[in-house]
C-alpha positions as CSV (number, residue, x, y, z in Angstrom):
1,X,28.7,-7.2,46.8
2,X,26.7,-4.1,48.1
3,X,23.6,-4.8,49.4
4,X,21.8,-1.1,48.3
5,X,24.3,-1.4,45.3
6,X,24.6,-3.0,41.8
7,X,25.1,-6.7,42.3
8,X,26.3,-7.6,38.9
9,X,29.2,-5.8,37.1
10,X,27.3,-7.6,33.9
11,X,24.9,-5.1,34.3
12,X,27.6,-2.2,34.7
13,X,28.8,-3.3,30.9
14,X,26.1,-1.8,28.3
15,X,24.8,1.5,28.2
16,X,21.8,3.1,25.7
17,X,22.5,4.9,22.6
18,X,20.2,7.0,20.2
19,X,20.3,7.2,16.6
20,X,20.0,11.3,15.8
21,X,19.9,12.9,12.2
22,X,19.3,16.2,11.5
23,X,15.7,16.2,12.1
24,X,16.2,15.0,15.7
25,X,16.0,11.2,17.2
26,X,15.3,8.1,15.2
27,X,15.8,5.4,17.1
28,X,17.4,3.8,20.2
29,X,19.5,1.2,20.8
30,X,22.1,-0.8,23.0
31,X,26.2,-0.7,22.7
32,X,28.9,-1.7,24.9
33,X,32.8,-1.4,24.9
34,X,35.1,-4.1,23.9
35,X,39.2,-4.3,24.8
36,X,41.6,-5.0,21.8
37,X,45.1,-4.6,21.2
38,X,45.3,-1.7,23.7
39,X,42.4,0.4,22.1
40,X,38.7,0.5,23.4
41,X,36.1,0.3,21.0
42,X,32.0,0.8,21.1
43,X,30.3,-2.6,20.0
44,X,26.8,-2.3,18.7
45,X,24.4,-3.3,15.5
46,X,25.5,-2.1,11.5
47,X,21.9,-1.4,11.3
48,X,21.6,0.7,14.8
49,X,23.8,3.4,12.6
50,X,23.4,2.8,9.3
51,X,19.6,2.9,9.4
52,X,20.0,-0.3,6.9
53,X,18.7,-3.5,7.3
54,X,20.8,-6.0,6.6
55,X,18.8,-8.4,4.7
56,X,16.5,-6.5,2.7
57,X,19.1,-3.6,1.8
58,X,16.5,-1.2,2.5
59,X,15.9,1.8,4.8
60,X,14.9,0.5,8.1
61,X,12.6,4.0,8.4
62,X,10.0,2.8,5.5
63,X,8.3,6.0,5.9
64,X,10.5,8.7,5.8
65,X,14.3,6.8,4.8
66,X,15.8,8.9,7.5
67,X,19.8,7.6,8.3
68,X,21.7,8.3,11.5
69,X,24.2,10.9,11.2
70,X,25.4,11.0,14.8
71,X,24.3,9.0,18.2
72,X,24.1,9.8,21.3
73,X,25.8,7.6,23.9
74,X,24.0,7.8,27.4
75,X,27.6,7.2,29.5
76,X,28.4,8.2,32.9
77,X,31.0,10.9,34.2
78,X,31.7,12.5,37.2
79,X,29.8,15.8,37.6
80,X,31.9,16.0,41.6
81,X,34.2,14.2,43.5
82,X,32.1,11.9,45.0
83,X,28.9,11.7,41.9
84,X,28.5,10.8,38.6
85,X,25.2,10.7,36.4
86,X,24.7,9.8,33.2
87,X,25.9,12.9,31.1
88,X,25.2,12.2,27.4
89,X,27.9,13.0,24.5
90,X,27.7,12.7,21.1
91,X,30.1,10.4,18.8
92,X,29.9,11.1,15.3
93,X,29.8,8.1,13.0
94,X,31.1,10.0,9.4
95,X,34.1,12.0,8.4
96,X,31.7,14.7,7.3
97,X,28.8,15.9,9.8
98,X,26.2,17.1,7.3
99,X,25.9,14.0,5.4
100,X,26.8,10.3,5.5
101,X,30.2,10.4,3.8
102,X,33.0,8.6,5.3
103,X,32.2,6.4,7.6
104,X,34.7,6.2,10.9
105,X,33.2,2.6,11.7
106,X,34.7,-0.5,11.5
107,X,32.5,-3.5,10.0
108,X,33.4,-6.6,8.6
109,X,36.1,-6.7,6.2
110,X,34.4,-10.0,3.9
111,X,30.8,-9.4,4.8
112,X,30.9,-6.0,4.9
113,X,27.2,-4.8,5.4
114,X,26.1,-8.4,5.5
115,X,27.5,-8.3,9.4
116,X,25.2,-6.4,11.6
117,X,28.4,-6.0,14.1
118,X,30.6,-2.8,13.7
119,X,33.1,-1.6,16.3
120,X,34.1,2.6,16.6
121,X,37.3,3.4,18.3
122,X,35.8,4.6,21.8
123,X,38.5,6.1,24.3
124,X,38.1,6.4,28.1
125,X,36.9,10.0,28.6
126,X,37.9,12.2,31.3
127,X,36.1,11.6,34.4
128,X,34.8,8.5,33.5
129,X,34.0,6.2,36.7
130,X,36.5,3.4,36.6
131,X,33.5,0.8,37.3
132,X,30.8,1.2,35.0
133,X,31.3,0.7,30.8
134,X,33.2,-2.3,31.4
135,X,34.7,-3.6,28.2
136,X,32.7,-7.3,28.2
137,X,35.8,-9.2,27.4
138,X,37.8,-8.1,30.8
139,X,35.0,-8.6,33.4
140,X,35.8,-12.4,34.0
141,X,38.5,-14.3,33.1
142,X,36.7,-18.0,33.5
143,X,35.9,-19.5,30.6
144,X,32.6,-21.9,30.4
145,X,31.4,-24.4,28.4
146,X,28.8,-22.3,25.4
147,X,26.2,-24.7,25.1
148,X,23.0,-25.2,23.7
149,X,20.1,-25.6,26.0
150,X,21.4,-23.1,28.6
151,X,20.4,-20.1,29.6
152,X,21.8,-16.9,28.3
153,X,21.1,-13.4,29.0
154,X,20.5,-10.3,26.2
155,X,21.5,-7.3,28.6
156,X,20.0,-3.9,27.5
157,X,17.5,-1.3,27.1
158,X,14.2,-2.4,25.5
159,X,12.3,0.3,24.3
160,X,14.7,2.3,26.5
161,X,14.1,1.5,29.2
162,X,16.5,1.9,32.2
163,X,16.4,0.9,35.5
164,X,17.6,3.6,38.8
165,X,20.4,5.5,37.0
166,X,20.7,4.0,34.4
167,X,21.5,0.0,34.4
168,X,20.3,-2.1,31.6
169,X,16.9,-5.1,31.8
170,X,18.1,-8.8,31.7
171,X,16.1,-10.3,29.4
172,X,16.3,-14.4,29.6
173,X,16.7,-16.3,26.8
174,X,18.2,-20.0,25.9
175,X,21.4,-21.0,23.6
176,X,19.2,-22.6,20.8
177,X,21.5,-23.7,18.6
178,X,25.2,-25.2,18.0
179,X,27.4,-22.1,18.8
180,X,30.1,-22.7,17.0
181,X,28.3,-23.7,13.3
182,X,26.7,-21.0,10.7
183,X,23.0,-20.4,10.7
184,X,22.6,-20.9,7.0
185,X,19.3,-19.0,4.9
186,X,18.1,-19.5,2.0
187,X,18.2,-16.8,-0.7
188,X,16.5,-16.1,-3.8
189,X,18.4,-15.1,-7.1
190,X,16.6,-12.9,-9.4
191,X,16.1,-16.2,-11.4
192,X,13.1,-17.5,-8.9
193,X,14.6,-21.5,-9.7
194,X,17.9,-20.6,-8.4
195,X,18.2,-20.5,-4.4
196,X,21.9,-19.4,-2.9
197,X,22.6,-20.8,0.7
198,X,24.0,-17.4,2.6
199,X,25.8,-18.6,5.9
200,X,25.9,-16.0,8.9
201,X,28.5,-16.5,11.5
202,X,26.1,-16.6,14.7
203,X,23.8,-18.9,16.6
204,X,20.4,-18.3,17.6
205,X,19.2,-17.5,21.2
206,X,15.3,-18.3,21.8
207,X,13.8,-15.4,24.0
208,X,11.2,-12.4,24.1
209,X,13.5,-9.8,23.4
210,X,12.2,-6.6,22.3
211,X,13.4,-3.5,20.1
212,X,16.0,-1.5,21.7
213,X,17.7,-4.1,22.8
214,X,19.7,-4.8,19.4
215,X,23.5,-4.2,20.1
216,X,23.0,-5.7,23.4
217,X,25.4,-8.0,24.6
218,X,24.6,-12.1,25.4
219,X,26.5,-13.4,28.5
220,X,26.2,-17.6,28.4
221,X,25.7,-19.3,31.6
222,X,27.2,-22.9,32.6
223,X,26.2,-24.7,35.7
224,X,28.1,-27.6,36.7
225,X,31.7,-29.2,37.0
226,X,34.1,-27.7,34.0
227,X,37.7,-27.2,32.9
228,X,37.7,-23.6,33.4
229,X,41.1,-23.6,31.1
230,X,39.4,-25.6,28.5
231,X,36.1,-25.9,28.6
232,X,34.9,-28.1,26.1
233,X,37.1,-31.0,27.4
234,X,36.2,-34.2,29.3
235,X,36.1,-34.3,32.9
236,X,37.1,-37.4,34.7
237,X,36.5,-37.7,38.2
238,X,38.1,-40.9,38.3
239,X,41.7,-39.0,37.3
240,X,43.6,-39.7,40.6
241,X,44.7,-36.1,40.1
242,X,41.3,-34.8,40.0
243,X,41.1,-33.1,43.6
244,X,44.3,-31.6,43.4
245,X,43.8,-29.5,39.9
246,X,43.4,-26.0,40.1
247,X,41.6,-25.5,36.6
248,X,38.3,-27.7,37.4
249,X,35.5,-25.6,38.3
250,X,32.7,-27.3,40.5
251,X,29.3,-26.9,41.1
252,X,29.2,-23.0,40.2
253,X,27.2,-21.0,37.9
254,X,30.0,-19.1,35.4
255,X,29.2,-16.5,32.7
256,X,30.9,-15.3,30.5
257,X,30.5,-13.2,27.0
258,X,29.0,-15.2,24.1
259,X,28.0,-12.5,21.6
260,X,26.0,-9.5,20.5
261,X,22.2,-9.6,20.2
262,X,21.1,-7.9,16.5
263,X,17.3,-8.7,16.7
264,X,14.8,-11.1,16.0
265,X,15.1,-13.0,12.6
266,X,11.1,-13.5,12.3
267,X,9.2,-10.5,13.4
268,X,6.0,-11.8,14.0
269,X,5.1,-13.3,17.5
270,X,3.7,-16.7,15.7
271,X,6.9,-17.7,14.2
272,X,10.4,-18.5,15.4
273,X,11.1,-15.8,17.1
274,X,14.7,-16.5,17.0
275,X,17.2,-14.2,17.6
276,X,20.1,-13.9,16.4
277,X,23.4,-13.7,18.7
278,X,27.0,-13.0,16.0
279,X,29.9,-14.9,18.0
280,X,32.4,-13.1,20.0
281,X,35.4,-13.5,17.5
282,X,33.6,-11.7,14.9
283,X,34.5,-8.9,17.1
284,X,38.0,-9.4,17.1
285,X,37.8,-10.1,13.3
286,X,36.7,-6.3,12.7
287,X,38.8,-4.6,15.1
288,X,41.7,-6.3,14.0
289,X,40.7,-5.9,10.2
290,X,39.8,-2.2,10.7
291,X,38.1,-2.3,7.3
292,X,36.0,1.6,6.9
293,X,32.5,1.4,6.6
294,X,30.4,1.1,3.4
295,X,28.1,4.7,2.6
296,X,24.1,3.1,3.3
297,X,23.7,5.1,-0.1
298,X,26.2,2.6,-2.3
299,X,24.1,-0.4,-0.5
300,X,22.2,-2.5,-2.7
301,X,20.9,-6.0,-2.7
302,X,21.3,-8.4,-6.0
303,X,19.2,-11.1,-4.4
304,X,15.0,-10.8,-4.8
305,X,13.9,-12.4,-1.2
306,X,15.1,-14.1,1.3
307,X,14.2,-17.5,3.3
């Protein structure tokens, strides 16, 4: 660890991106890379590109109904030998530039736009510093105990904000519900008698996050004695062959990647204001599924409310 240096390779992980049509920028948000089956692939929110909200079907711009049709992806690169800045590039999100036809995202291939996770086949560019972008699921190897109460961290850029050249704002939050069960909402059919449960596979985190910051991702933090092979089992300190394991992890504070931040579900200050965090094999599930992108023009929503 460098003293006059970053600290935390968490924090070398995310990087900003800005939602651009046409008419110039619409809005900004946070991405990060993710390792799979030998490819690299750019993490963030369906409604960061799309320009859709996921619940209400509508256009997230209520004003004007203006959809991305590229972003911008503040990444680093060499501009010498010895120094690298952030040199921004833009990634196009459709087959076809001047409209939003054919998308190249991946996103869920059951809930489709339902799931506000999509992944985009992102390749290492040339002159890329070997250190920062690291793909979340590769920084550590230790797995922890994910459990409620904890502290988690939403790492990212709210209102875009960055910090020196570029590094993302921890934002603290707490695990506030079972990780591994839906968050199920009510839904209203367009018969106002007849509710629908819709289940969403990710957990809530209880924090002041702020916009910008959806697409971040949620590292989990454990403090305590664990199996660092399999987490969620016992420890007995009794075992006569406790001292000599090498999997049991003691009185260390681990971290490890939990899940992607995609916003608040209650807007307003007074409420909830729970956020939502979609779990970390919902990743895997699209980049392994590689299901194409629905057009935000065929979206539309059969239910009348929701909650």
């Amino acid at each position: 660890m460098k003293e006059h240096g970053v600290r935390s390779t968490f924090s070398q992980a995310p990087f900003e991106i800005e939602m651009h049509d046409n008419a110039g920028l619409i809005s900004t948000g946070t991405a990060f890379n993710y390792f799979f089956e030998g490819k690299r692939y750019m993490i963030t929110n369906y409604h960061n590109i799309s320009g859709i909200d996921i619940f209400t079907k509508k256009n997230i711009d209520d004003t004007n109904k203006r959809i991305p049709l590229w972003i911008k992806l503040k990444t680093f690169k060499y501009f010498d030998k010895f120094h690298y800045s952030i040199m921004p590039h833009r990634m196009e999100i459709y087959e076809d530039t001047n409209g939003p036809f054919g998308p190249l995202w991946f996103e869920h291939p059951d809930l489709h736009s339902g799931c506000d996770v999509i992944a985009i086949e992102n390749p290492v560019l040339d002159n890329e510093p070997e250190f920062m972008h690291n793909s979340v699921n590769l920084i550590t190897k230790i797995k922890i105990p994910v459990v409620p109460g904890h502290a988690a961290f939403v790492v990212g850029f709210p209102h875009g904000i960055s910090i020196g050249f570029g590094l993302p704002v921890w934002k603290s939050a707490y695990i506030a519900s079972e990780p591994a069960f839906d968050i199920v909402l009510k839904r209203k059919t367009k018969n106002p008698d007849v509710c629908i449960d819709y289940r969403i596979p990710a957990f809530f985190i209880d924090g002041q996050t702020r916009p910008g910051m959806s697409g971040s991702p949620v590292f989990a933090t454990y403090y305590g004695i664990w199996n660092s092979e399999a987490p969620y089992e016992a420890v007995d300190m009794n075992d006569p062959n406790f001292w000599t394991r090498s999997d049991i992890v003691m009185h260390h504070l681990g971290m490890e990647f939990a899940g992607i931040y995609s916003g608040r579900l209650f807007k307003r200050e007074e409420d909830a204001a729970l956020g939502l965090c979609w779990r970390r094999n919902i990743i895997e599930h699209i980049c392994k599924a590689k299901t194409r992108g629905t057009e935000p023009y065929r979206i539309t929503d059969p239910y009348s409310s929701w909650f």
